[in-house]
C-alpha positions in Angstrom: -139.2 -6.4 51.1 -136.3 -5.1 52.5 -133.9 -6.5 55.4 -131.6 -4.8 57.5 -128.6 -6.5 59.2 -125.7 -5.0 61.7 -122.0 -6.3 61.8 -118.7 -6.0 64.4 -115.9 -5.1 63.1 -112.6 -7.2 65.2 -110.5 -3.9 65.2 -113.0 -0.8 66.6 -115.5 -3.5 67.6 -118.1 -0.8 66.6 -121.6 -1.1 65.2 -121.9 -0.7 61.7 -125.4 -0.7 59.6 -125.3 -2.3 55.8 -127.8 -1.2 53.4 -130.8 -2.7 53.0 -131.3 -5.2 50.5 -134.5 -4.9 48.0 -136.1 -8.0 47.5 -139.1 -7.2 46.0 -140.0 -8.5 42.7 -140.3 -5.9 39.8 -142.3 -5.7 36.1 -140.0 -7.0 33.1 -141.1 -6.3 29.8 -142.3 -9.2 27.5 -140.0 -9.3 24.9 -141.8 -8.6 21.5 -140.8 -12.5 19.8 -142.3 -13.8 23.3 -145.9 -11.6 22.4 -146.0 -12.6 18.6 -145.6 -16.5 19.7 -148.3 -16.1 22.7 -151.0 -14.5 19.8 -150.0 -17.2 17.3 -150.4 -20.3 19.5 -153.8 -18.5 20.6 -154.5 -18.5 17.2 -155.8 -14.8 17.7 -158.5 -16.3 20.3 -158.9 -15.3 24.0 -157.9 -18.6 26.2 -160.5 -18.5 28.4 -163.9 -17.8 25.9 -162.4 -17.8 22.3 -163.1 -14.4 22.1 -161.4 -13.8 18.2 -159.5 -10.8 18.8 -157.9 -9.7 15.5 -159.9 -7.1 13.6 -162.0 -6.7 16.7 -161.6 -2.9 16.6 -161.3 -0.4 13.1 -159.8 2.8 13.6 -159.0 5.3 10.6 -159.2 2.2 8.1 -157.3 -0.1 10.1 -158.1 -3.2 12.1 -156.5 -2.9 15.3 -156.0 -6.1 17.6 -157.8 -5.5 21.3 -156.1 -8.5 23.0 -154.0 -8.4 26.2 -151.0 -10.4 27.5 -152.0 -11.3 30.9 -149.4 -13.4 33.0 -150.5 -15.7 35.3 -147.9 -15.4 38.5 -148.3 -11.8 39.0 -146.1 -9.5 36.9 -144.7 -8.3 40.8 -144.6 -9.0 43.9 -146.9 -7.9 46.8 -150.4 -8.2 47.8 -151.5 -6.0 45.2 -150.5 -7.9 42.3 -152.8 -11.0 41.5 -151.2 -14.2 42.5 -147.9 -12.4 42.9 -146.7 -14.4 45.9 -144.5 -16.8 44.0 -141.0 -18.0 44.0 -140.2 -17.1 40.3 -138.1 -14.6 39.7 -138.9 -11.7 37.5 -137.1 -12.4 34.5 -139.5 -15.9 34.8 -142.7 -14.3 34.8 -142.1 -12.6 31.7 -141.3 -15.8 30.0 -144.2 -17.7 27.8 -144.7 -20.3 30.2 -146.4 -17.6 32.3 -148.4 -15.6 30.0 -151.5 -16.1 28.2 -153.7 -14.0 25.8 -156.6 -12.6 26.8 -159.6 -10.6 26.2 -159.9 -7.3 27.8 -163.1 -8.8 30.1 -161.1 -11.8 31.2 -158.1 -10.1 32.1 -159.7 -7.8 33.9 -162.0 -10.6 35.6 -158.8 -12.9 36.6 -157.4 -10.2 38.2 -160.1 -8.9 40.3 -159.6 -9.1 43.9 -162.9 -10.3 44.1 -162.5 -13.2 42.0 -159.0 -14.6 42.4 -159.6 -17.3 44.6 -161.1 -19.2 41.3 -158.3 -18.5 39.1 -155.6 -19.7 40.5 -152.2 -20.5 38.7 -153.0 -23.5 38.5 -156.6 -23.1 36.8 -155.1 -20.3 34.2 -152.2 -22.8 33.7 -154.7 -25.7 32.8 -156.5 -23.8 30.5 -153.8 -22.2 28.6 -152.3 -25.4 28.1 -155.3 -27.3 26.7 -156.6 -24.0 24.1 -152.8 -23.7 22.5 -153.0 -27.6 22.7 -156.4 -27.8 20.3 -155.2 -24.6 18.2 -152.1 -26.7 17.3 -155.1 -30.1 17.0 -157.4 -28.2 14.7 -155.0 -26.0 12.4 -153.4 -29.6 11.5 -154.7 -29.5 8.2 -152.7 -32.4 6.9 -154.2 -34.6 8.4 -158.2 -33.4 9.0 -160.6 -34.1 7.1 -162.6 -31.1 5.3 -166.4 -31.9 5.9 -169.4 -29.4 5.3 -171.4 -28.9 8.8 -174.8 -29.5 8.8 -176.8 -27.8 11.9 -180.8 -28.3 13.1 -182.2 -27.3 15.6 -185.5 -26.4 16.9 -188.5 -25.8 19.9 -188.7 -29.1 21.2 -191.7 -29.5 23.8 -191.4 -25.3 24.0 -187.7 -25.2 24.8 -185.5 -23.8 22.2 -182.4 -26.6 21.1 -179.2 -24.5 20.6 -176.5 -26.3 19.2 -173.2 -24.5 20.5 -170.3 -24.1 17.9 -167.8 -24.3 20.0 -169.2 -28.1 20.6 -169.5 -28.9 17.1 -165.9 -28.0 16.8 -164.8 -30.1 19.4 -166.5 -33.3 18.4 -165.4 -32.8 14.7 -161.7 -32.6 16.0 -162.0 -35.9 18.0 -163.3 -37.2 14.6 -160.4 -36.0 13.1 -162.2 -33.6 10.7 -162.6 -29.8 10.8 -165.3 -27.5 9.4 -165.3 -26.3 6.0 -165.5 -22.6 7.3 -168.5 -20.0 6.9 -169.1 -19.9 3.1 -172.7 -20.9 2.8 -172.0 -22.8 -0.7 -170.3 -25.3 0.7 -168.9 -24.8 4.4 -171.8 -24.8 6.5 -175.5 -25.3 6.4 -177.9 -23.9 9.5 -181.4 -24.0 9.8 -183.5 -23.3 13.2 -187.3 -24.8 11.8 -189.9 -22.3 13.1 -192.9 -23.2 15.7 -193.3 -25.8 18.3 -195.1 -29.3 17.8 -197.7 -27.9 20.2 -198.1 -25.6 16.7 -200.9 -27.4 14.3 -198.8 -25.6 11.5 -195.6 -26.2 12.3 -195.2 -29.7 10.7 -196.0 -28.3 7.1 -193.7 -25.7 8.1 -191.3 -28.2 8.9 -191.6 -29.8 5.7 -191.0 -26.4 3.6 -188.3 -25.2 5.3 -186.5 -28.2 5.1 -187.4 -28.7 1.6 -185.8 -25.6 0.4 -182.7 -26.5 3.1 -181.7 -29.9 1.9 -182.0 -28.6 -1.5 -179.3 -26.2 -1.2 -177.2 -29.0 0.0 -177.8 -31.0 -2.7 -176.9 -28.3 -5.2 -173.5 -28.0 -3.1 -173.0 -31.8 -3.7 -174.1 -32.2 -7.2 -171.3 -29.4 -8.0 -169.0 -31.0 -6.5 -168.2 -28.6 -3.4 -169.1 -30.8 -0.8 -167.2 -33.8 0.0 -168.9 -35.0 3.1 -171.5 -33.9 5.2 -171.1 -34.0 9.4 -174.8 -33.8 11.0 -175.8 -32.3 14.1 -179.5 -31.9 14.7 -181.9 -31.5 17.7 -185.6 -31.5 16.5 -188.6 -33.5 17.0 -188.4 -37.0 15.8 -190.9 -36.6 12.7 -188.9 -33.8 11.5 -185.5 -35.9 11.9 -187.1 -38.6 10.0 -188.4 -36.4 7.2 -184.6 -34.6 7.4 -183.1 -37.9 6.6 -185.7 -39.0 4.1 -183.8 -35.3 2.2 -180.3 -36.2 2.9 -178.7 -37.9 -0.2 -177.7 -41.7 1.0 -174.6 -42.0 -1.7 -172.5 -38.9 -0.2 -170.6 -39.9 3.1 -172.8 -38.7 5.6 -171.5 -38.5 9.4 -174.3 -38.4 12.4 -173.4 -37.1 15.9 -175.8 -37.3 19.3 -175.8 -34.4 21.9 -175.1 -36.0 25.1 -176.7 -34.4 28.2 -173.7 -32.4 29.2 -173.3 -28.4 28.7 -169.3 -30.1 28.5 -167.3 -28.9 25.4 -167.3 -32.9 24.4 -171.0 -32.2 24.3 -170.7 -33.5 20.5 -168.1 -35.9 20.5 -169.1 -39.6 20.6 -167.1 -41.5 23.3 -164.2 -43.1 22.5 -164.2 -47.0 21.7 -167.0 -49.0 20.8 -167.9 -50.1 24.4 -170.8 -52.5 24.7 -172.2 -52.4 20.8 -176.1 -53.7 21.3 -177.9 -56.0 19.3 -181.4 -55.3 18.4 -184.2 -57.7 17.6 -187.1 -57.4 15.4 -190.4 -58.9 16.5 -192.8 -59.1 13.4 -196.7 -60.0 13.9 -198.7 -60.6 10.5 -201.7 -59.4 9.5 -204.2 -59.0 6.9 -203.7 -54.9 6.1 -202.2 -52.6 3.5 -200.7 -50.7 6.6 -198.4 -51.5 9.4 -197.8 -50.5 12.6 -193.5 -49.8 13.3 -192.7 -49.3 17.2 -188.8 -48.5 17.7 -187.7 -48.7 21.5 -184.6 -47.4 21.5 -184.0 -44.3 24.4 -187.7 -45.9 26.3 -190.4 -48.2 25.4 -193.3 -47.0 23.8 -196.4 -47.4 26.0 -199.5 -49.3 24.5 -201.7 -47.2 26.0 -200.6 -44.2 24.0 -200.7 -45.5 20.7 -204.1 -44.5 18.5 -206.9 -46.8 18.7 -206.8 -47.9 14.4 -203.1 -48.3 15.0 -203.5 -51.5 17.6 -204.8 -53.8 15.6 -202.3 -53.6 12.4 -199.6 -55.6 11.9 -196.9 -54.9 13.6 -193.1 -54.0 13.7 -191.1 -53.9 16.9 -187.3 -53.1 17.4 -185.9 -53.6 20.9 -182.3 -53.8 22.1 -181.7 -57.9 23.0 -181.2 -58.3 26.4 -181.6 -55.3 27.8 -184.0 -52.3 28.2 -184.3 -49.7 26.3 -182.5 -46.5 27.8 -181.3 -42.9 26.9 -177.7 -43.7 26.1 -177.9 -46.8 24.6 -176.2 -45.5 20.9 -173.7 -44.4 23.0 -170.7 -44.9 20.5 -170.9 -44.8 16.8 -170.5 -48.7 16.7 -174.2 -48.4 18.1 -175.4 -46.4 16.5 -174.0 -48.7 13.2 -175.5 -51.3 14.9 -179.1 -49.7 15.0 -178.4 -49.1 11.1 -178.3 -52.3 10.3 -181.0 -53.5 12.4 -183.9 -50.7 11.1 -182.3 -51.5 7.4 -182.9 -55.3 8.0 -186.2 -54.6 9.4 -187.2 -52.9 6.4 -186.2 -55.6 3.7 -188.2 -58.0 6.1 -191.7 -55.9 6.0 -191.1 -55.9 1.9 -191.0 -59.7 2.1 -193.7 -60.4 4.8 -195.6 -58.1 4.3 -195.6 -57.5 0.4 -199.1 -56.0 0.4 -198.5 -52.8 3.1 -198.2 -49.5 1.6 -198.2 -47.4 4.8 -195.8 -47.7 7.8 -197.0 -45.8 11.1 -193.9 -45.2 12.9 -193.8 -44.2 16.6 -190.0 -44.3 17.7 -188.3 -43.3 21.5 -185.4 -42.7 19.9 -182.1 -40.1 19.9 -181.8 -37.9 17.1 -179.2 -39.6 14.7 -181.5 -43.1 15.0 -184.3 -40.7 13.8 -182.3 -39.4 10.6 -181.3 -42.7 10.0 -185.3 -44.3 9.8 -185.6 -41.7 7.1 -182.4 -41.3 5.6 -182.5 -45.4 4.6 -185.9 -45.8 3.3 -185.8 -46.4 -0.4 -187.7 -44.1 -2.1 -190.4 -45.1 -4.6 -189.5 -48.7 -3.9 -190.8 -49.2 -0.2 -193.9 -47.8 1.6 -194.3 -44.2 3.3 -193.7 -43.7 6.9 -196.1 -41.6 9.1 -194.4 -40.8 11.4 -195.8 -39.8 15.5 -194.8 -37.4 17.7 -196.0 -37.7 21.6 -198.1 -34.8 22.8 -200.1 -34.5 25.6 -199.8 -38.5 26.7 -200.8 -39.8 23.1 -199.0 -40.4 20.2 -200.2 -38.2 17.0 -199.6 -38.5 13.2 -197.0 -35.5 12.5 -195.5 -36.0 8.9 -195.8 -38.2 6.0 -192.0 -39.6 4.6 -192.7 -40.4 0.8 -192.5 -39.8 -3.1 
């Protein structure tokens, strides 16, 4: 922008013209220090997807870095230049504050004309901020924990489970731990079981796959490369209970629910215990070698869905106390302890009641940590199998057997 002003001088009292002033705000170079501090508080990761951008590229032997410094108040002035009508001064938008590391996509997205009504400075600002604020969160190895991950997923009802990395990261950082990296010894264990439980097979398929799964990370424990084990699994319930029954009870073992958010806390259980339920266990006797075990935990289980021969046993039912049973009840991990020690006392009470049953018939509504927890504290060889149900087509059906 330029001006142009006239002045009077006193003597010839003449019209004189003085030069017009640029104003216009030019590109200054980003100092090289200012570059290596913007990639290493990225921690080599786009800000806006976590794109990893080191060795993205090989060239004649050579890994060659593809990422871009992007500013976020236009490098000029003008129309042209995204989000260039600011204050700052030039020498200020090459400064940190004002830059951010991207991929080639997203710097050529956030720059579009098309598109630059979403990322404002104030958007690009937000998210720089919070990604160099969890790099510095999860490279603090001093004080995270190192914990093997554990990932499950699989169809549920026909709809494939994913279980987003970027999530698990997340929720193990508000834990204070952080992954043990991708060494399949010891840093992370992923399994996606195969079918649907619409699939007569899939159950027995279940059962092999994670046979040969859970024995791989017993191998890791028994060898001492494991020190604890953080859980995330979305499966049917039978093959949660059978995945538990698997998991060795003596090595720290850390569960985590999936909220219903596509948020990055997806993972993360909320923070403080907020209101911890109690649970109550209703026990009716009966003259049987099997028993009937109903767990209300996300819903109640409809009478009218349960098998005819599985009415009139004894049975075994675990309710929240004073209120109903809902989808976010274990909404902390205090309630989900809480649960722990309700199904653990409910178990030592059926050995004591009801000495002569060998078979429990469990139909749970129930999230997926509850359900590695039925099978994960049942003690083996010394109390009776669980058969456990899954709901299909309005009626709950036997699915897999838990036992020696």
């Amino acid at each position: 922008m330029r001006e142009q002003r006239t002045m009077t001088t006193q003597s010839t009292k003449e019209l004189i013209e003085v030069p017009e002033r640029d104003t216009a705000v030019l590109r200054k170079d980003v100092p090289e220090s200012t570059r290596l501090r913007l990639w290493a508080k990225a921690a080599g990761r786009c800000v806006l997807c976590s794109t990893y951008l080191l060795d993205a590229t090989d060239w004649s032997w050579h890994a060659i870095p593809n990422g871009q410094i992007a500013h976020i108040v236009g490098a000029r002035s003008g129309k042209e230049s995204p989000r260039g009508g600011s204050a700052l001064a030039a020498d200020e938008r090459a400064f940190e504050e004002n830059l951010m590391l991207l991929c080639y996509s997203c710097h050529k997205r956030v720059d579009d004309k098309a598109y630059r009504d979403q990322y404002t400075v104030e958007f690009l600002t937000t998210k720089k901020l919070l990604h160099e604020k969890r790099v510095r969160e999860v490279t603090d190895f001093a004080t995270l924990r190192r914990t093997s991950v554990v990932t499950v997923s699989a169809d549920v009802r026909g709809t494939r489970a994913p279980i987003s990395l970027p999530q698990v990261a997340e929720a193990l950082r508000h834990d204070g731990y952080t992954g043990m990296g991708e060494d399949t010894r010891n840093g992370a264990f992923t399994i996606h079981l195969p079918g649907n439980d619409d699939d007569g097979w899939a159950w027995d398929a279940h059962r092999t796959e994670i046979d040969r799964f859970t024995a791989r990370i017993a191998e890791a424990v028994a060898a001492g490369d494991v020190e604890s084990l953080s859980v995330f699994a979305l499966a049917p319930i039978p093959s949660l209970v059978y995945l538990g029954s698997k998991l060795d009870d003596k090595t720290e073992t850390r569960l985590f629910a999936r909220k219903r958010t596509d948020d990055v806390t997806a993972w993360a259980w909320s923070d403080g215990d907020g209101n911890v339920p109690a649970f109550e266990t209703v026990m009716s006797a009966g003259d049987s070698n099997e028993a009937a075990v109903l767990v209300e935990l996300s819903a109640p289980v409809k009478e009218e869905r349960l098998p005819g021969h599985l009415r009139n046993l004894p049975r075994v039912t675990i309710t929240p106390k004073d209120q109903p049973p809902r989808p976010d009840l274990l909404g902390s991990r205090s309630a989900q302890e809480s649960f722990a020690l309700a199904w653990r006392d409910a178990l030592a009470r059926i050995e004591s009641d009801l000495p002569g049953v060998r078979v429990l018939h469990l139909v749970a509504a129930a999230p997926a940590p509850a359900a590695i927890t039925m099978g994960r504290h049942r003690m083996r060889a010394a109390q009776p199998n669980i058969v456990v149900y899954q709901l299909r087509d309005d009626a709950y059906k036997a699915a897999i057997e838990v036992g020696e």
